[in-house]
Every structure is written in structure tokens, then in C-alpha cells.
C-alpha positions, 0 to 999 in steps of 0.5 A: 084853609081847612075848616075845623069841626068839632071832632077835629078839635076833639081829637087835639083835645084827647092828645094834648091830655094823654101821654103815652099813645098808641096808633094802632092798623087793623090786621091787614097793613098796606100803604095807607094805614103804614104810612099814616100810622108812621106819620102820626109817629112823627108828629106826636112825638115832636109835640112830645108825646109817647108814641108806640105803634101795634099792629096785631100782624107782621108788617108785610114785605112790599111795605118795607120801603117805608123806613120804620115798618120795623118799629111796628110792634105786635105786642100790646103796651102795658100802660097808655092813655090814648088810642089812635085807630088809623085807615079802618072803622070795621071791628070785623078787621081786628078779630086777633086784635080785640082779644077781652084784655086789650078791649079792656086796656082800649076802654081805659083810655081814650080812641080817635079813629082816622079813616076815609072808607065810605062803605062799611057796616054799620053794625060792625063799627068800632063805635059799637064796641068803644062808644066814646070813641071820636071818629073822624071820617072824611071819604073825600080824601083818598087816603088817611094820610091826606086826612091827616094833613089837613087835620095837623095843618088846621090843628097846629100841630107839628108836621116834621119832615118825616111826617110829611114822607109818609103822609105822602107814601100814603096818599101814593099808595091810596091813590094809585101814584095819583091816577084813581079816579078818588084822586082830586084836584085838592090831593094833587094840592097836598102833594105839592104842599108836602113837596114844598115841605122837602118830600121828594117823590123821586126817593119815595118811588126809588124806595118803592122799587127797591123793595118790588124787586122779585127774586127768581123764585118769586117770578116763578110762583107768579107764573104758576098764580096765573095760570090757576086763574079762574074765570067766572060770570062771563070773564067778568070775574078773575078769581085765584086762589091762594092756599096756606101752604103758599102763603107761609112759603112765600108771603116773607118775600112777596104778598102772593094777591099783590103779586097777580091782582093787577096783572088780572085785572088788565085781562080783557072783559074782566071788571072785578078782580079777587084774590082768596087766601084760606088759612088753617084755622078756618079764616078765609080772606079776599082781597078785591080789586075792580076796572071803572066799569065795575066798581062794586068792590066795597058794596061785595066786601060790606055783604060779607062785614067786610069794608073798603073802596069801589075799586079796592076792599076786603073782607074775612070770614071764618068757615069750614066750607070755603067752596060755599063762601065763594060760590056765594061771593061769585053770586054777590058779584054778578047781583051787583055787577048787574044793579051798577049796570042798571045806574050807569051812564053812557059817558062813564068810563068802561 
């Protein structure tokens, strides 16, 4: 049985004196803060409350496989009581989000945040900008969805069947189909238990793949991704580059980094794998993804405000001179690449 702190018995508080909730994903959705932010959905409403779900961005397309990505909207409630910020504690993901009228409407009411990243910026927490906010933290789970299980299940609160198939598309999502090494022997536990609950991991998966097929055009641009990879520190680092111009043309069908991030990563030598995206007002993202050997990728993206895990983590700036942010970004990763290596040991996985 799940031990209940306080913050956990907090945040039932906060729901049961609310109304109207809205769940709310930084601006950049993926498996864990979709599913989690479905799951709470579910629940909330079966325990009778009013549900909206905001997310400042456009549900990306390999997340469609998740039935009601489309009730997702991107337009803030005019009246609620309660927020619930699920999968980030870093206000440096919510840059569109927290435009001066929805600060003001998140400080009217209420904020629980649910979230397991471990690496993040102090100074850059949400708990900076909403100081009442309960923040529930719990990084030995390897997704929110996790999380959120055991905090229903400890808290009585009412686990539908819906609920229970995006908890688990969370937990899949976060945890590589259970093969990270974040993974424990407890979330392989909660995945039976949710199995015992009616999931079925067959129909998840069949969903997933439904939703991965590519059409030619996709298969492609992939082609042409790959061949513009570079190789930096050695081959230790695989870096693409995704302009603008790609992003509108292609991202309605298919993420351009998802499509390339992990073929990069099986290349040999290669530790760290990223993918930066340039937009024309000035944003630059990157999406992070690491090899055991070289899992630094939150401690690069905490170096930019950004946050994450050791093998996945993001960041984003703003800058008129993206050539100088990922030269630095290259020097970052060969300083950290080179201080893990001074901790490793000779049993760790290569």
C-alpha cells in the first residue's frame, strides 16, 4: 500500500473544494503529459467534477492514438477553480502559456502540480511564479501516469476504465514499452494492476501503430533528415537540424525529431542524440536523447532552463544567433559527457 503524504492528501483537498478544473501540458505534449492529462479527465469527472483540458500548442500527430487528444483545447476557460499542471515543474515550458491574463486567472484559483522530472532549475519553478501551488514530485516513477495511479489508488478517488488506458499509454510512453532503465519492478506491478483492471496492452499498441504509419512522402523527408546529420565531439554527438520551412510542411503529419532521434542514436560511437528546431520568431528548441553511456541529457537541457530525464530532456531559448547556441550546446555536452565519464564505473552499461 501507497504511503499518503501530506501534499497527496493536499491536492484530494483542493479537488474536492473545486468545481470546475482545468489540467493543464506545457507546450511540449508527448505521451506522458497526454495520457496523464486524459487520465485525470476520466477520473475527475466520474468523481463529478468539471474537467477542461488546455494545452497552449496543437496535440501533435503521433499522439493521436490516444482517444480524446481532441478535446485538447488551446484556448483558456473563462471561469475555473483549480488547476492541475501535469508531466513539467519548469515555467521556462509555458513561455506562450503564461501570457499576464491567464497568470492572473492560475492565481485566482488553486494549482496541484504532478510531475517525476528529477532535473530541473530551481529558479525556473512554477513555484516561483504561483507560490501556493502543492507540488507533487515523485521521480522514482517513470512516468506522471504512474504517479497518478498510486495517488488515486491511495487517495479513493475513482479509477474508470478509461482512466486506466491512458495511465498505462503513459507509463508505455515514458518507459520505452517497459525496456528504460527508469523503469522498476513497481511500475512493472502497476502495469499488471491496471491490466487487472481491463487494460489491454495489445490494443494500446495496435493504436500506437496505427497512428506511426508513414505515408511515402514522410518516408522521404526522413531519408533527407538523415543524410543532414551531423557528427560532432568525436561521433559522440548526433545533431539535425530542422528549419521552419519543414516544421509547417511536415509536422501536421509526422514530428520531423521523432521521425530521426532514435535511428541517430543506434549509430556506432554516438551517446547523445539531438534534434533542433528554429522558428521564425526567434525560438530555437532541442530535443535530447542519450545511449546508457551517456545519460547527461537533462543536466545539457537544466544548463539552458530547460528540464528532463538522463536519457530524454528539452529545452528552449530565444536568440537571433542559433549558430552560437549550439556551438555552446555542443561545448556543454562534450563538458558533461567528460565529467560522467570521471563517475562511471567499469560494471555500467556502455
Amino acid at each position: 500500500m501507497t504511503t499518503i503524504t501530506d501534499s497527496w492528501n493536499t491536492a484530494k483537498k483542493l479537488i474536492d473544494d473545486a468545481r470546475h478544473i482545468v489540467v493543464l501540458q506545457a507546450e511540449n505534449p508527448d505521451g506522458d503529459s497526454l495520457g496523464s492529462a486524459l487520465a485525470l479527465e476520466a477520473l475527475l469527472s466520474e468523481y463529478g467534477k468539471e474537467v477542461s483540458l488546455y494545452c497552449r500548442v496543437i496535440m501533435p500527430a503521433h499522439l493521436h492514438y490516444m482517444p480524446g487528444w481532441d478535446r485538447v483545447n488551446d484556448t483558456l476557460p473563462k471561469t475555473f477553480d483549480l488547476t492541475i499542471v501535469v508531466d513539467s515543474s519548469v515555467q521556462n515550458l509555458f513561455s506562450k502559456t503564461f501570457s499576464p491574463e491567464n497568470v492572473a486567472a492560475f492565481q485566482k484559483g488553486g494549482m496541484i502540480i504532478f510531475d517525476h522530472h528529477s532535473s530541473f532549475s530551481a529558479e525556473d519553478h512554477l513555484d516561483r511564479l504561483f507560490t501556493k501551488a502543492v507540488t507533487i514530485n515523485e521521480p522514482a516513477f517513470v512516468a506522471t501516469g504512474e504517479l497518478l495511479y498510486k495517488w488515486a489508488e491511495a487517495t479513493d478517488m475513482p479509477l474508470p476504465q478509461d482512466a486506466c488506458e491512458h495511465m498505462t499509454a503513459s507509463i508505455l510512453s515514458d518507459s520505452l514499452g517497459l525496456m528504460s532503465e527508469g523503469t522498476s519492478a513497481n511500475t512493472v506491478l502497476t502495469v499488471s494492476e491496471l491490466m487487472k483492471r481491463g487494460v489491454s496492452l495489445s490494443t494500446l499498441e495496435q493504436r500506437r501503430r496505427e497512428v506511426m504509419h508513414k505515408s511515402p512522402e514522410i518516408l522521404a523527408y526522413k531519408g533527407l533528415l538523415l543524410q543532414r546529420v551531423e557528427y560532432h565531439l568525436e561521433q559522440q554527438l548526433a545533431l539535425v537540424r530542422i528549419p521552419w520551412k519543414e516544421i509547417a510542411q511536415f509536422s501536421d503529419q509526422y514530428n520531423p525529431s521523432i521521425l530521426v532521434l532514435d535511428e541517430m542514436r543506434l549509430v556506432d560511437k554516438v551517446r547523445l542524440t539531438v534534434a533542433i528546431k528554429t522558428y521564425p520568431d526567434g525560438k530555437l528548441t532541442a530535443k535530447l536523447r542519450a545511449n546508457p553511456n551517456g545519460k547527461v541529457a537533462a543536466e545539457v537541457a537544466m544548463h539552458f532552463g530547460g528540464g528532463g530525464h538522463p536519457y530524454a530532456a528539452g529545452f528552449k531559448v530565444y536568440t537571433d544567433d542559433p549558430e552560437t547556441v549550439i556551438h555552446e550546446m555542443v561545448g556543454v555536452i562534450g563538458e558533461k559527457l567528460r565529467e560522467y565519464d570521471a563517475t562511471r564505473t567499469t560494471t555500467e552499461p556502455c
